[in-house]
Structures are given as C-alpha cells and as structure tokens.
C-alpha positions as CSV (number, residue, x, y, z in Angstrom):
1,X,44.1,-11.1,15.7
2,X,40.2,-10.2,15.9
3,X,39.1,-8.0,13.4
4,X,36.7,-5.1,13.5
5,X,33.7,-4.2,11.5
6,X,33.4,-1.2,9.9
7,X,29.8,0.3,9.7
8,X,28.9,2.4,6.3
9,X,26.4,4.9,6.3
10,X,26.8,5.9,2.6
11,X,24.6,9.3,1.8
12,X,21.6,9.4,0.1
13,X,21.3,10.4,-3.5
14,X,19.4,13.4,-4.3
15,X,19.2,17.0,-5.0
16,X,19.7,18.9,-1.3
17,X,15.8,20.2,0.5
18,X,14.4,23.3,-1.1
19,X,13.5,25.9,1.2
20,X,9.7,25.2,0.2
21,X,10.0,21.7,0.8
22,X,10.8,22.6,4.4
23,X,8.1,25.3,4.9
24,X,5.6,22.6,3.5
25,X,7.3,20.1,7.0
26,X,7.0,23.0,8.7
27,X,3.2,23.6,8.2
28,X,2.8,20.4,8.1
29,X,4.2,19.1,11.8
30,X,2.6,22.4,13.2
31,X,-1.1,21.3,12.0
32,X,-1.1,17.7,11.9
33,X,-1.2,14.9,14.8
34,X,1.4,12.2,15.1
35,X,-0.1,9.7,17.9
36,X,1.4,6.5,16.4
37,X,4.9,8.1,16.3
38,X,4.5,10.0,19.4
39,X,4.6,7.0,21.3
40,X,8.1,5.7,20.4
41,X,10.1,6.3,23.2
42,X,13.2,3.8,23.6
43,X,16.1,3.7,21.4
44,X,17.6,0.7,20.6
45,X,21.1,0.9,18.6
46,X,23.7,-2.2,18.7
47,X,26.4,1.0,17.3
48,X,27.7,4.0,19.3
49,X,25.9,6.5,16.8
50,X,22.3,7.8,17.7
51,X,20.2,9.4,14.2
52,X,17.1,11.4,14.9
53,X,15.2,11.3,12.0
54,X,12.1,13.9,12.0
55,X,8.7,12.6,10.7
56,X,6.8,16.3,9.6
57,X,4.1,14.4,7.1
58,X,1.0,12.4,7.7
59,X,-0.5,11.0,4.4
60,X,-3.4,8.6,4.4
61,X,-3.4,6.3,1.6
62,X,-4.7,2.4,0.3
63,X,-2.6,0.0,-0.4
64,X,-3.2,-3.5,-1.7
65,X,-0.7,-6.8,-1.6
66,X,1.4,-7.4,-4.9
67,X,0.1,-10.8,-5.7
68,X,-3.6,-10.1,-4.2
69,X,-5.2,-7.1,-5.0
70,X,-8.5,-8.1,-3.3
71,X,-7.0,-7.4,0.3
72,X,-6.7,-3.9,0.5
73,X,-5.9,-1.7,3.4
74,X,-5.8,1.8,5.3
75,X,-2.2,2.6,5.1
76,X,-1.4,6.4,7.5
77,X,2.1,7.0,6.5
78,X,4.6,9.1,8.5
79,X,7.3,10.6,6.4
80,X,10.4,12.5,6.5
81,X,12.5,13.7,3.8
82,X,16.1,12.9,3.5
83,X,16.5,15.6,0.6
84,X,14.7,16.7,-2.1
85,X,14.8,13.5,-3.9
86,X,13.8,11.3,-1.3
87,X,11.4,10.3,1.0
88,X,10.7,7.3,4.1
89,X,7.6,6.8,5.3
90,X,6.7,4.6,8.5
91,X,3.3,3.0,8.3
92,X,0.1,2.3,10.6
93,X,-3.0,0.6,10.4
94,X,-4.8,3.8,11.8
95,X,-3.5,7.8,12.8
96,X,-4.8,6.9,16.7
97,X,-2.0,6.6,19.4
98,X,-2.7,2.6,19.9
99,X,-2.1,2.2,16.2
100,X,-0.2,-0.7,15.0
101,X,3.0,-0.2,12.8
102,X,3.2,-2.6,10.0
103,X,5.2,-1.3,7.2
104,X,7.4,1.5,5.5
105,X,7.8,2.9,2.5
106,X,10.7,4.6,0.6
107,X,9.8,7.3,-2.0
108,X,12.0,8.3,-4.9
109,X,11.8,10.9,-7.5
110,X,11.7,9.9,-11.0
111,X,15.6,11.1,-11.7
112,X,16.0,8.1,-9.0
113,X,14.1,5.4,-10.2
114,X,15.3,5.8,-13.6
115,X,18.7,5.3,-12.2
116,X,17.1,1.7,-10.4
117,X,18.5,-1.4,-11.9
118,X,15.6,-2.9,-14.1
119,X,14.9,-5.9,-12.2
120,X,14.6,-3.7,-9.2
121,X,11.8,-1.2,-10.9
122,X,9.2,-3.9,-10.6
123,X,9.1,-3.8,-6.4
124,X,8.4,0.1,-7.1
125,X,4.9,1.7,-7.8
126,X,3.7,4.9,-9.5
127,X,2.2,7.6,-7.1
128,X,0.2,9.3,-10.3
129,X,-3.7,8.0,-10.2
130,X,-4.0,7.8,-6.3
131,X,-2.6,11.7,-6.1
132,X,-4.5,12.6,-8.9
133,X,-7.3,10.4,-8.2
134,X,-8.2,12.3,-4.8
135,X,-7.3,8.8,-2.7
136,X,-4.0,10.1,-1.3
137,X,-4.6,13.0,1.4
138,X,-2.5,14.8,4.3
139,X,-5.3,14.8,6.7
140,X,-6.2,18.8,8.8
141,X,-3.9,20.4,6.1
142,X,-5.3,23.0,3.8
143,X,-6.0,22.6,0.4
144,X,-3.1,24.9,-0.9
145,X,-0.3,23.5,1.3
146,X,-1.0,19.8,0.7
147,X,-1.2,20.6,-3.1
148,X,2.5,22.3,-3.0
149,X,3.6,18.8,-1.7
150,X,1.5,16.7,-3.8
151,X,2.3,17.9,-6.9
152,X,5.9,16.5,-6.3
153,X,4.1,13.4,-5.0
154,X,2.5,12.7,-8.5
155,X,6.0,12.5,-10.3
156,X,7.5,9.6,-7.7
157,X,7.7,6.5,-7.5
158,X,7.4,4.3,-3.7
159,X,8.2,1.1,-2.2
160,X,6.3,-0.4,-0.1
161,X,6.9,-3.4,2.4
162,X,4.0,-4.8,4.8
163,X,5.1,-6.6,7.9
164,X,1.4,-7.0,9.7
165,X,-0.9,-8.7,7.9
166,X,-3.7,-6.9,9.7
167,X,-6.0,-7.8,6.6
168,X,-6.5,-10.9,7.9
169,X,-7.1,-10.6,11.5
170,X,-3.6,-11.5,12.9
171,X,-2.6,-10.0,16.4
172,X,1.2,-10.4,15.4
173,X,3.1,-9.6,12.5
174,X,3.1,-12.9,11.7
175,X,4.3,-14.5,8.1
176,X,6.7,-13.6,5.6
177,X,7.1,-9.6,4.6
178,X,4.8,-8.9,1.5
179,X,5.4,-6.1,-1.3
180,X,2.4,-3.9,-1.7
181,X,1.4,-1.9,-4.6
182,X,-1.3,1.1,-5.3
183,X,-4.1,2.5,-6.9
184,X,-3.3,2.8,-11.0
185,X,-6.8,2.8,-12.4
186,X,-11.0,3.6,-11.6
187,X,-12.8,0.5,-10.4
188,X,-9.7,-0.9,-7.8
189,X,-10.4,0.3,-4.5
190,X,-13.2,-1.3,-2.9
191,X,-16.6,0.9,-2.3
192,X,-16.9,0.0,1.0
193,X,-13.3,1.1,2.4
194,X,-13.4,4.1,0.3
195,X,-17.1,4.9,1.7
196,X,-18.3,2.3,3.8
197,X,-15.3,2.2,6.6
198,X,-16.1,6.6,6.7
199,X,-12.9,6.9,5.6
200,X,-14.2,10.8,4.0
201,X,-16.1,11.3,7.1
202,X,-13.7,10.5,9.5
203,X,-11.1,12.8,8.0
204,X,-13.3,15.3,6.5
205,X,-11.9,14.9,3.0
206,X,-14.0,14.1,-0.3
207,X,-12.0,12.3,-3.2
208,X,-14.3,13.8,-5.5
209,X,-13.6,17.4,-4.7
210,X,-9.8,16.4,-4.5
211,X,-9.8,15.0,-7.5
212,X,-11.6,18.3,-9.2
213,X,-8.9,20.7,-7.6
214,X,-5.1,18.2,-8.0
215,X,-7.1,17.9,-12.6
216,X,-4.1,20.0,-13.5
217,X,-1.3,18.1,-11.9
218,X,0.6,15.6,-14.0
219,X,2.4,12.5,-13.6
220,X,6.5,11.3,-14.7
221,X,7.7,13.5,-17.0
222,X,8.7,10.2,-19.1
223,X,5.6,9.0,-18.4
224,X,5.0,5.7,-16.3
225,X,7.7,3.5,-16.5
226,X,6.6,0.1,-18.1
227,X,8.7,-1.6,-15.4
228,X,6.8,-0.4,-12.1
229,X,3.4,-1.3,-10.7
230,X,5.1,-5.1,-10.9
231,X,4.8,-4.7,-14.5
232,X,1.3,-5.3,-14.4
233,X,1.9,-8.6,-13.0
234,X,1.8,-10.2,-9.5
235,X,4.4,-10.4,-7.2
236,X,4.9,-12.3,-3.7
237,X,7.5,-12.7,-1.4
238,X,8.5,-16.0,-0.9
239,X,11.5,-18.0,1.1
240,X,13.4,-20.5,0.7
241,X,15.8,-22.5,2.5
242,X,19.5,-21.9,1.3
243,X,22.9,-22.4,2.7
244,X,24.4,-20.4,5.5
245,X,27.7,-18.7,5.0
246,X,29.8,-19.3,7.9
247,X,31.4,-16.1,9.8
248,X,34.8,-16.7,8.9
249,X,33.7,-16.7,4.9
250,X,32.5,-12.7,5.9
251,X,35.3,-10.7,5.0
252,X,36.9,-8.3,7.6
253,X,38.1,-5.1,7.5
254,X,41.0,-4.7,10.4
255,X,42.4,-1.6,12.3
C-alpha cells in the first residue's frame, strides 16, 4: 500500500502585528523601490498550496562571513513580517532590478531567541551597534518612520545565511552556504565600503547624523546574550560525507 506524505506548515511563534507595525509596511512599500523583488515572476511549488508572502521593507545593511571578518559586503534586505515577533528578509548584492539574490535572513525578537536552544544562539547575531551605530538604514524613508521600526530592530536578534559568494568574484553561487554575522563594535567595517564604495552618497544617508538621532534607542532588555555574535568566536560551514538513509527508513504517515 503506498503511503502519503503529509506536509506541516506549523505557525510561527509570536505576538500577532500591531497596528503600527503595519502602518510603518504601509509607508514603507508606498515610498520605497523593490527592483530585485519586482522581477520574480514564476512560481514554482512541488505542493497544491500557493503562499504570497508581501516584502513592505528595504534595509541596507553590511555583513561580514562568520569565520572571516575581512570580507565584508553590501547586504539590501527585503523583509516581511510574519507577526510582531518575527521577521524574513531576502537578500541582494545591490537594490537595482539586475541585482543578484544571495542570501536571507530570519529576525527574531528577544522573547524568541531566549526561547532558542543554546547551541542554536551562536548562528544568531545582535542587531544593537549597527542600528544604533547609524550603518543599518531603510533607504527614501523619513527619519521619523524608519526610527518607529528601528527601535524594535535594536532589541532582535538575525540569522543570516549567504549563498553567493559575490565577495570573491564568482558568477555562480558557487560553494558551500556560509553563516554571516554583523557589526558589534567601532573600527570593523572597512573605510572604503562605508565611504569609499559612496555607499552615503548613493543613498543619501549619513551614519554620523544617524547615529546622533537613533543615541536614545537601546539594545535587549537582558542585555546581549553571551551566546550570539558566534560567541565571539568564528564559525564556518563545513560538509562532510555521511551515510544516506534509504527511503523506506523515512517513516510514513498513511491515509
């Protein structure tokens, strides 16, 4: 008798969208462009069940690999919230419409990390110094509207995976998946892609003046939690060859 699969989608934990949280997407998707995203047009789905899911945000943002933090990149995230609590973010090398999609990123509040088994925490980083630090921005959105987001931003925690190791010149997403982390400190972006690649010029912002108007915003209420940021270590994603369970050791659910 052949058995049949049963596909889960188990909800996401989290406190439901405030009202302000979806006049921020609101303002948001009116004022800002979404090239990159714009330009997905096929759907491809091996199930019967088609989910739209609305991307309202565009933050711009660094990121640098877990076990190198000398290669550093641009990273234009594309969010949409799945509830108050949380957050997934597609990622491009660049906001233009030819951009090149090479990662995403899940963003939790603190109430969720802290619920995160302890050897997961590590894969997670803090959001605090790059909000509060001027480096994260929503670019064409006014002052007062992308504060009202990022003030939430500065309490979570994200995690990021990079597929395209654009870093390094490839025209593929070639090689293993790599865990990226962010800013936690002065001194660890590089000058010249702060200033040099016109990253302020080209989206009129000033990390300076940013970082003057987000002083009074404030970080985890428990504070940073020793665990994320890799634990102030390294971390790379490796593989390994292992055995192959055989179908009929997957166990079925029948109907």
């Amino acid at each position: 008798m052949e058995g049949k699969n049963i596909l889960t989608h188990p909800d996401v934990p989290g406190e439901p969208k405030r009202t302000g949280t979806a006049m921020v997407e609101t303002a948001t998707a009116t004022i800002q462009g979404f090239g990159p995203v714009n330009k997905i047009h096929q759907h491809l789905c091996a199930s019967n069940e088609v989910v739209v899911i609305p991307y309202d945000c565009h933050i711009g943002r660094f990121h640098f690999y877990g076990h190198d933090m000398t290669r550093q990149v641009e990273a234009h995230h594309y969010c949409g919230h799945q509830n108050e609590e949380f957050r997934q973010c597609l990622i491009y090398d660049s906001p233009d419409a030819d951009a090149r999609l090479i990662g995403l990123e899940y963003i939790v509040t603190e109430n969720l990390f802290l619920t995160l088994p302890d050897a997961e925490k590590p894969l997670w980083h803090s959001h605090e110094f790059e909000v509060k630090g001027g480096f994260l921005f929503m670019p064409g959105v006014p002052g007062p509207v992308q504060r009202a987001d990022l003030e939430k931003v500065a309490k979570t925690y994200g995690k990021t995976i990079h597929f395209w190791q654009v870093d390094k010149g490839d025209s593929l997403p070639l090689g293993v998946p790599q865990v990226m982390m962010a800013l936690t400190r002065e001194g660890q972006l590089y000058e010249n892609l702060a200033h040099g690649a016109g990253v302020e010029k080209r989206f009129g912002v000033s990390f300076e003046k940013e970082r003057e108007s987000r002083a009074y915003m404030t970080g985890p209420a428990h504070g940073i939690h020793p665990l994320a940021n890799a634990g102030g270590k390294g971390l790379k994603t490796l593989l390994r060859e292992t055995d192959r369970k055989p179908v009929d050791a997957v166990p079925r659910v029948f109907v």
